[in-house]
KOLROMI-715344 format. One record per residue (C-alpha): residue in one letter; x, y, z. Coordinates in steps of 0.25 Angstrom, whole numbers, plus 5000, padded with zeros to 4 digits. Example, Ala and Ser with C-alpha at 12.3 -4.5 7.8 and 13.67 -1.06 7.14 Angstrom:
2
A504949825031 S505549965029 
//
This chain:
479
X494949115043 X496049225039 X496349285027 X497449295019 X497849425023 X497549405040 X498649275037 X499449375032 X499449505039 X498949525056 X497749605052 X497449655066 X497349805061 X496249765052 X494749825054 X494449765039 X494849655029 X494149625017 X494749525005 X494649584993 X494949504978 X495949544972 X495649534959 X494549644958 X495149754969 X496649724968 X496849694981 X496749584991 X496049655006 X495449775012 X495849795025 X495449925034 X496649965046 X496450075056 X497150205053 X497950185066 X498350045062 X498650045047 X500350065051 X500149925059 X499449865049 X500549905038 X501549855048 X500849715049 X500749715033 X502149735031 X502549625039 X501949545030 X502749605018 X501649695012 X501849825006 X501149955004 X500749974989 X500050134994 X498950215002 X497950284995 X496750365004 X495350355000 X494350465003 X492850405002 X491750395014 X493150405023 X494550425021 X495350285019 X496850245016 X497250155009 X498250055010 X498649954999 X499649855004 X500049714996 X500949615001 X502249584994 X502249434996 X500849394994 X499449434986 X498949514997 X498549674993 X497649735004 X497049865007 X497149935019 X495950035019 X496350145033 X495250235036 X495550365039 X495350425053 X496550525057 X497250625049 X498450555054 X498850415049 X500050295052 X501050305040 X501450175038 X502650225029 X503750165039 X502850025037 X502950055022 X503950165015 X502950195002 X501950225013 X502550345015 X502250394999 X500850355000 X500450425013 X501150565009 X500050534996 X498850495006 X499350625013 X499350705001 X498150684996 X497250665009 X498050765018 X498150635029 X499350625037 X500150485040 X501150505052 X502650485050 X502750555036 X503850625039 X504850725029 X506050655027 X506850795024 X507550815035 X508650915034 X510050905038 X511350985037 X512050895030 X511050865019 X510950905006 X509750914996 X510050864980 X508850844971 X508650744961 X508950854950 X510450804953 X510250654950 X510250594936 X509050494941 X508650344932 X507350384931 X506450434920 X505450504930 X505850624938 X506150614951 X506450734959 X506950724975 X508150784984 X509050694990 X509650725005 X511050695005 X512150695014 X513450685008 X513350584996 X512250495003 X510550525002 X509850555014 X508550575009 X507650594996 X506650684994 X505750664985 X504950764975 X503550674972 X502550734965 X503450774952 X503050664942 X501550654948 X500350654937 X499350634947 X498950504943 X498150454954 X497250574954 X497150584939 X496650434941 X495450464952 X495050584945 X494650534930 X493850414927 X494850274926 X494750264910 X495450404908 X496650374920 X497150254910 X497850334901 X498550404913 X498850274922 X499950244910 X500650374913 X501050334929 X502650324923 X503050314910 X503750184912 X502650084919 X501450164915 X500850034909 X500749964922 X499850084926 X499050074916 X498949924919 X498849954932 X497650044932 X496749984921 X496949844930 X496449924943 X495149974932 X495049834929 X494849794944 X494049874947 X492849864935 X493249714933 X493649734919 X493949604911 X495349604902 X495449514890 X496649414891 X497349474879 X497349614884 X497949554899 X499049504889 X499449634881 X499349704896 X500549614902 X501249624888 X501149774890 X501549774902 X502749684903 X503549754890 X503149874898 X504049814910 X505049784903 X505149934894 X505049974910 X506249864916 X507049894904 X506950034905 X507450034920 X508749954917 X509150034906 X508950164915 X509850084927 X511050044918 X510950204913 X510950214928 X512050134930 X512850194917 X512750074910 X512250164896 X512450074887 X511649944894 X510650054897 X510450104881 X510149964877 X509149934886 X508550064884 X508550024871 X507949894873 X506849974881 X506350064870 X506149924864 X505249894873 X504550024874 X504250004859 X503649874862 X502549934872 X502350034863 X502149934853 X501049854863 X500349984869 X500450084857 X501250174866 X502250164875 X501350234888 X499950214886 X498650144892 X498950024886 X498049964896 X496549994897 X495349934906 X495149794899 X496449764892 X497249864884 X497149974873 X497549884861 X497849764856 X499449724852 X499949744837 X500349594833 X502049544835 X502149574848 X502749474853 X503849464841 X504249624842 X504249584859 X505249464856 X506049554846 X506249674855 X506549594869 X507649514862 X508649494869 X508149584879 X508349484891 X509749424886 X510249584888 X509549584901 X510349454906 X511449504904 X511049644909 X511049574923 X512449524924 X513049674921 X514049684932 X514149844934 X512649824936 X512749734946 X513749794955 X512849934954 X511649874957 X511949764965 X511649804980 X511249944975 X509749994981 X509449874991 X508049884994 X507649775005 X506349695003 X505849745017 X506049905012 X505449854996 X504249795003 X504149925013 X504250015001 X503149954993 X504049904983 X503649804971 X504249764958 X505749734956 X506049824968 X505349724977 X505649584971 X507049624972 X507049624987 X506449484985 X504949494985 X504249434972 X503249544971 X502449544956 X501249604954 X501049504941 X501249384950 X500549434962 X499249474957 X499249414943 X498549534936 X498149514921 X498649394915 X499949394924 X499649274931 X499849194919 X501349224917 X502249134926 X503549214927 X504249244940 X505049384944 X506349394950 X506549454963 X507749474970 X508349484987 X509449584984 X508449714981 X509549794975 X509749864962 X510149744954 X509149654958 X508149754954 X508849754939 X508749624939 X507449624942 X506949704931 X507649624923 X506749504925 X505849584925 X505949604909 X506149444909 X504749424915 X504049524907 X504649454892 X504249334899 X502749374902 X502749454888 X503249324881 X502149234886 X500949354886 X501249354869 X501249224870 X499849204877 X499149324872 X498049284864 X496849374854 X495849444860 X495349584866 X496349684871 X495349764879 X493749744884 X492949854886 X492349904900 X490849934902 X491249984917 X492050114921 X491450154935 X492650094945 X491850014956 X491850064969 X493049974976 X494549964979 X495449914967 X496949904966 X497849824955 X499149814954 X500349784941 X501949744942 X502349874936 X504049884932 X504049924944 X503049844957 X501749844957 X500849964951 X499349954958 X498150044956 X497150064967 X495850104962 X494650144971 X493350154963 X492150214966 X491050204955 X491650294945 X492550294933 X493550384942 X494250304952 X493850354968 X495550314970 X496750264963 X498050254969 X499050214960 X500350104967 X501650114959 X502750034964 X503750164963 X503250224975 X504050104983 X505250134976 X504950294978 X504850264994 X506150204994 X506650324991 X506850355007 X507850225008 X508850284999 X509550365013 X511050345013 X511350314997 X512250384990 X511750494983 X512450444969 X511550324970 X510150384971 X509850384956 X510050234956 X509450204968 X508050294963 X507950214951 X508350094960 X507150114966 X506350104954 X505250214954 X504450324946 X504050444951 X503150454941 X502350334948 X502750384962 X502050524959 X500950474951 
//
């Protein structure tokens, strides 16, 4: 009888398949490919409208690479283990675009070399150099690149990576898991919660840690004002974008508001609120009348954010991405739902208490800019939804249970949060010891990063709204 996964993909490239549950390693198979056939296989799995979440190598008895690839549609997350033969490898980068970032980072570390990475600086008489030192960007995180013109219109960007990196990764395989904790909420200023959440979760896989009902409470609490501190934090800087100052003062405003409210949850506004077995501290009582008096009025003013007629005509058919490029480019989050695919990580694999909050997300067909606004609009509509019923449900008891074990069990783990912006994963490999064999860290801005190379042909005037169109960080790019 076939699997799930032979009804769904043609797995003729396969040597080995092996199920795996998906509630202790994060993932769903474990399949080995040919070196020679891993670009046909990531061919095949396209088709069926899954998408490339990164590539890691791991150096053990024999080199491997790793593939993680998930779908889009359904629950299916596989890993693609290629062993390593040749010091030339397929790219698969014109199968997927982030491809392209992850195998410069295989090749950077491993010295290995994947065919058809090309320079895409190719000079020309009539080009011209500008750097990003010219442009007043919508982004907290510095972003340095050159841009090839010709005339008025972009040929190319160039990118400068490397500027904002901290060298998390490393720092996270080279000192024992408890110490990295502090350090996983530093990945960006603005979403570092969900790494935090992100990286205690993948701890808790992997020893089979148990967390009390009331501390799985105060973690979605946390993490959904911290969604919408972040959603409010990108409309107010796209109406200072758009010139619209004074819209863009009240909701920041109303976003210092919020900020005050995390702070008043976690104790500071960037900590590790979130340990292995629950969180740091309990909540002070009232929270749930000072939640109710701040958010007031908060979605009346949204509403009538959406029917703002300037706004509509400047976003309106402004940054189209396409569901076959979103898909292609890894994207997730609001970037993918508004091409039309209803991708949450919530829903999908219904990690912590999540499963128990019925509540639908908008997506969108248009994929432009105003569908995105609107997006992230709802998005804040959700997140007081789930906050209102989590207060409502949350009952006495511990905050945080103590673990006995701290050696990470030889084995494969991966899990994955709905950050602001798509899915955030960890991928853990242990071996026996308090310091992690591997981590690679997915952070969905490396999709919109990637996208970077579809922007030939816009007008130079444009770039700084469509970067922050595209909705990245560097900081999580770099990491």
């Amino acid at each position: 009888m076939k699997s799930q996964l032979e009804k769904l993909i043609d797995l003729e490239y396969v040597s080995k398949i092996q199920k795996m549950n998906f509630a202790s390693v994060g993932f769903d198979y474990m399949l080995e490919v040919h070196y020679t056939k891993i670009k046909e296989f990531s061919e095949i799995i396209r088709q069926k409208d899954f998408s490339l979440n990164f590539i890691t190598g791991i150096h053990n008895e024999n080199f491997k690479i790793i593939y993680f690839f998930s779908s889009v549609v359904k629950k299916h997350k596989i890993k693609v283990e290629v062993l390593f033969e040749d010091i030339i490898i397929p790219s698969i980068n014109d199968v997927f675009s982030n491809a392209e970032f992850y195998e410069n980072e295989v090749n950077e570390q491993f010295g290995l070399i994947f065919e058809e990475i090309k320079d895409f600086l190719i000079q020309e008489e009539d080009e011209f150099i500008i750097s990003s030192d010219n442009f007043d960007l919508l982004s907290s995180d510095p972003f340095y690149f050159n841009v090839l013109t010709c005339g008025q219109y972009i040929k190319d960007i160039i990118p400068d990576i490397g500027y904002n990196s901290r060298f998390l990764e490393n720092s996270a395989k080279s000192t024992n898991w408890k110490s990295f904790i502090v350090k996983s909420s530093r990945l960006d200023s603005y979403s570092g919660f969900f790494s935090n959440y992100c990286f205690v979760g993948v701890i808790e896989k992997a020893l089979d840690v148990r967390v009390p009902e009331r501390a799985e409470y105060l973690r979605i609490i946390l993490a959904e004002i911290s969604r919408i501190y972040f959603n409010l934090n990108y409309i107010s800087e796209l109406l200072n974008g758009l010139g619209l100052y004074a819209l863009c003062s009240f909701f920041k405003m109303m976003r210092e508001k919020i900020s005050d409210l995390i702070e008043f949850v976690a104790g500071k506004k960037l900590t590790e609120y979130y340990r292995v077995g629950g969180v740091s501290h309990d909540i002070k009582s009232g929270l749930d009348t000072i939640f109710k008096s701040v958010t007031e009025n908060l979605l009346k003013d949204l509403d009538e954010l959406r029917d703002n007629g300037f706004i509509k005509t400047k976003l309106q058919n402004f940054c189209v991405i396409s569901k076959k490029n979103a898909i292609k480019s890894g994207m997730t989050g609001h970037l993918l739902r508004s091409t039309g695919v209803n991708l949450d990580i919530r829903k999908q694999d219904n990690y912590g208490l999540y499963g128990l909050f019925d509540y639908n997300q908008s997506i969108d067909l248009k994929g432009d800019e105003y569908s995105r606004f609107n997006l992230k609009i709802d998005e804040i509509f959700v997140s007081y939804r789930i906050i209102e019923k989590a207060l409502s449900k949350i009952k006495a008891g511990q905050y945080y249970e103590e673990t006995n074990t701290f050696e990470i069990p030889y084995g494969d783990y991966n899990f994955a949060v709905e950050s602001p912006r798509g899915r955030m994963g960890y991928y853990l490999k242990g071996n026996d010891s308090v310091i992690p064999y591997e981590i690679k860290i997915e952070t969905p801005s490396i999709a919109g990063f990637c996208y970077l190379k579809k922007l030939k042909g816009i007008k130079l005037s444009d770039l700084p709204l469509y970067l922050f169109s595209l909705g990245f960080s560097m900081a999580e790019v770099d990491k």
